[in-house]
N, CA and C atoms as a LAMMPS dump frame, in Angstrom:
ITEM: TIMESTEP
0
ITEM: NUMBER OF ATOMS
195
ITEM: BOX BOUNDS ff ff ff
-5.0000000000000000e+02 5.0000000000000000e+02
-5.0000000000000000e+02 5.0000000000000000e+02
-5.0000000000000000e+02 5.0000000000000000e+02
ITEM: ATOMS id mol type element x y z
1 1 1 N -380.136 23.308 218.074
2 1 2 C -381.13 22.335 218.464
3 1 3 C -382.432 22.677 217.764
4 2 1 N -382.618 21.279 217.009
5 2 2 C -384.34 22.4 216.804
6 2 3 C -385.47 20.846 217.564
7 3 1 N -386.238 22.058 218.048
8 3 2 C -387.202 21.039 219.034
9 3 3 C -388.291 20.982 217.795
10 4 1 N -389.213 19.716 218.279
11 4 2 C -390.459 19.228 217.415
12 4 3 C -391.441 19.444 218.586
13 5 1 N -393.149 19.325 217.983
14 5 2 C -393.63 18.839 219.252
15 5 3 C -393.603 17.57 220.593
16 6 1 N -392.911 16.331 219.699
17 6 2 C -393.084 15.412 220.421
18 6 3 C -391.789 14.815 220.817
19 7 1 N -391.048 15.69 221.073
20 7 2 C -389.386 15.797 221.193
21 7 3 C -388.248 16.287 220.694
22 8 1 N -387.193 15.897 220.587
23 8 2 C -386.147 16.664 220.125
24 8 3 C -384.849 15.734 218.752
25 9 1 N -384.48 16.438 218.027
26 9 2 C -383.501 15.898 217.449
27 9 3 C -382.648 17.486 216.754
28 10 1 N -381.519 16.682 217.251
29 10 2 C -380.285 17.697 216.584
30 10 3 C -379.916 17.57 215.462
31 11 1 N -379.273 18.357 214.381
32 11 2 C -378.349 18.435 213.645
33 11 3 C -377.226 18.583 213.462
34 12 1 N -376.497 17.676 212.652
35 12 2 C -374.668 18.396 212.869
36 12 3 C -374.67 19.691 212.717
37 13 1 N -373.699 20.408 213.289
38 13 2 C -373.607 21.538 213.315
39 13 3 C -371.811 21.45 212.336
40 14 1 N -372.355 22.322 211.343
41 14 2 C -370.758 22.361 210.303
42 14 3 C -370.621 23.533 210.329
43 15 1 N -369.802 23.851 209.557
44 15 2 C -369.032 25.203 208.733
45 15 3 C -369.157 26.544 209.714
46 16 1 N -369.571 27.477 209.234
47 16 2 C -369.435 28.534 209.962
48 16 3 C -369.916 28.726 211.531
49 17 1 N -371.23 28.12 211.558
50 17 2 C -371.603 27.945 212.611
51 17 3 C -370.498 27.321 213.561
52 18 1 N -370.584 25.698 213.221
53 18 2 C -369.485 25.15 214.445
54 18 3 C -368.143 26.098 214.613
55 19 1 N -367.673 26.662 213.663
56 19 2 C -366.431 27.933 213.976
57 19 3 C -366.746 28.633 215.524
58 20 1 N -367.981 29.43 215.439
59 20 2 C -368.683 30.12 216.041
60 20 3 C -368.925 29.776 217.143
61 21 1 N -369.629 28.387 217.057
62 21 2 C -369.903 27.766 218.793
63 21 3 C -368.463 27.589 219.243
64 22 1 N -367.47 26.864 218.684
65 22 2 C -366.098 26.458 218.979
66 22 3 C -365.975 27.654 219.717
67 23 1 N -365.269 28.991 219.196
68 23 2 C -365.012 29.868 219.584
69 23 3 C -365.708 30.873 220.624
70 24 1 N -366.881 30.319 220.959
71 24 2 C -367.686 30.607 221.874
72 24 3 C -367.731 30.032 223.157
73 25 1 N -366.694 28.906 222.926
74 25 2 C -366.972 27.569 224.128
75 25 3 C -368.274 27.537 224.025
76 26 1 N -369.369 26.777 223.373
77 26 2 C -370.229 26.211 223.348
78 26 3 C -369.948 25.025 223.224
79 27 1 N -371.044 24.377 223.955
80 27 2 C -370.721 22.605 223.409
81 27 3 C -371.504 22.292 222.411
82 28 1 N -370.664 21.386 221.867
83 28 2 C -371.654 20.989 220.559
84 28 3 C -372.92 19.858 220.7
85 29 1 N -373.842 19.924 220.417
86 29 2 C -375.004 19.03 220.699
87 29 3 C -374.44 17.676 219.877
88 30 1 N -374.999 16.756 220.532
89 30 2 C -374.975 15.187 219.79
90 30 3 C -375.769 15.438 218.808
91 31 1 N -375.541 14.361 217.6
92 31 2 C -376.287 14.368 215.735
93 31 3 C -377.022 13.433 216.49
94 32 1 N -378.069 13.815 216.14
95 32 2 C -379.51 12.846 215.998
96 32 3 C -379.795 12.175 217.374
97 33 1 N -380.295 12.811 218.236
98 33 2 C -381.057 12.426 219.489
99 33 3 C -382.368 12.54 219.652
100 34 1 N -383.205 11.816 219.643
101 34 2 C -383.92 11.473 219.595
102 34 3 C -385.336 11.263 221.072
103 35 1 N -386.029 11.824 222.08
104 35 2 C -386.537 11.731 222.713
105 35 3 C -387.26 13.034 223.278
106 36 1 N -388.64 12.502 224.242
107 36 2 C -389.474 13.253 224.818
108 36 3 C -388.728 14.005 225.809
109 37 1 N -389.058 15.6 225.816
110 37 2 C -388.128 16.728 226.276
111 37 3 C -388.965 16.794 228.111
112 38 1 N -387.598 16.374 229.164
113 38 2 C -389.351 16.921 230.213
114 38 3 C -389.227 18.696 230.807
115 39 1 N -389.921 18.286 231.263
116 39 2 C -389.87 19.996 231.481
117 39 3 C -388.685 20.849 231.844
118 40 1 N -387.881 20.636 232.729
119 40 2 C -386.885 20.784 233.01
120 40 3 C -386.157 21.286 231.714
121 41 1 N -386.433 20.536 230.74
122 41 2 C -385.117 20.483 229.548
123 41 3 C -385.887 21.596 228.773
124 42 1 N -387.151 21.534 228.654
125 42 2 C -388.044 22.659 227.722
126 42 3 C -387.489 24.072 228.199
127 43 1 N -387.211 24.446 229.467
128 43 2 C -386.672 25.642 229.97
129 43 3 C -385.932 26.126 229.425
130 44 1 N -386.12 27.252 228.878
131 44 2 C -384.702 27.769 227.891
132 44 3 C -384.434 29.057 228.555
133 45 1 N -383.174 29.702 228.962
134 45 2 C -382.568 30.81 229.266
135 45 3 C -383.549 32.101 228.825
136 46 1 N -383.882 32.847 229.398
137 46 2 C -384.412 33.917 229.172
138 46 3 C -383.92 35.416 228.629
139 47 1 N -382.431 34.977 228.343
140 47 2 C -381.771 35.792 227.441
141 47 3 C -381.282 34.827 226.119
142 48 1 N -381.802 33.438 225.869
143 48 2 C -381.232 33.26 224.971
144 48 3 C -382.342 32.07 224.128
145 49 1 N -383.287 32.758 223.694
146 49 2 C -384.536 32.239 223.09
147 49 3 C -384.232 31.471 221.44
148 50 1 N -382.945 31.326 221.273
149 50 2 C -382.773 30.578 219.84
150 50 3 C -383.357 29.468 220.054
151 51 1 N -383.941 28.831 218.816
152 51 2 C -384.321 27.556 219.209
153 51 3 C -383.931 26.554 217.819
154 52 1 N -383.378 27.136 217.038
155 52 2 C -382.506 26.39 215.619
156 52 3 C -381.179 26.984 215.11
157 53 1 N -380.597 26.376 214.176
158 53 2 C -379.56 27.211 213.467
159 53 3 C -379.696 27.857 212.925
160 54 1 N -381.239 27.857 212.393
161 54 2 C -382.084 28.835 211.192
162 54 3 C -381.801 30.358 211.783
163 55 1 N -382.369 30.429 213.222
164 55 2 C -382.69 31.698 214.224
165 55 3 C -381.17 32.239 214.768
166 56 1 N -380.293 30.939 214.172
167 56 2 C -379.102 31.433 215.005
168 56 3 C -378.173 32.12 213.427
169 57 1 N -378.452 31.817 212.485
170 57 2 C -378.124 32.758 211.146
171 57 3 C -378.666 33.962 211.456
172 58 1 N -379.985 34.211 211.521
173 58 2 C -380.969 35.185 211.268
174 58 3 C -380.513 36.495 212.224
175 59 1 N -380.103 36.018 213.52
176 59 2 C -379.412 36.594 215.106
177 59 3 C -377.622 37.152 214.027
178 60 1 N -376.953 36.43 213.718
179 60 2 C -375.573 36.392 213.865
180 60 3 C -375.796 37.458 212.279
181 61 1 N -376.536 37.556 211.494
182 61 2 C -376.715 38.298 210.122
183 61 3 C -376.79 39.7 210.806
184 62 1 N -378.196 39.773 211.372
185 62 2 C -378.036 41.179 212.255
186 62 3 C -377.037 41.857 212.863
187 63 1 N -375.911 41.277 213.503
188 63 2 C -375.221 41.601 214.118
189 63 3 C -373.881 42.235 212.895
190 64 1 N -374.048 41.046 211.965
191 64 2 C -372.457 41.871 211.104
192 64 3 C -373.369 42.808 210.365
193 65 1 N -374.108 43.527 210.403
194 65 2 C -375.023 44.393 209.693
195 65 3 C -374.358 46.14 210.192
């Protein structure tokens, strides 16, 4: 997911990654959604502060290190 300031829109999630969520049981986010986040939704897990695929390379690089 990567958030903006004035809401949210997803990206497909392909290749290695979607492997990864698959195999994670993650669900996959909808392509291209579009709307104001309310608070509720801004709340993100406090063990799990990713907030793109960018951060979720950067996380998953470290780890096969």
């Amino acid at each position: 997911q990567t958030v903006f300031r004035e809401g949210c829109y997803y990206t497909p999630v392909t290749g290695v990654q979607r492997r990864i969520m698959e195999a994670l049981d993650i669900p996959m986010p909808s392509t291209e959604i579009f709307g104001k986040l309310s608070k509720e939704e801004e709340e993100t897990d406090e063990d799990d502060n990713i907030q793109s695929l960018d951060e979720l390379d950067i996380i998953l690089s470290e780890i096969e290190k």
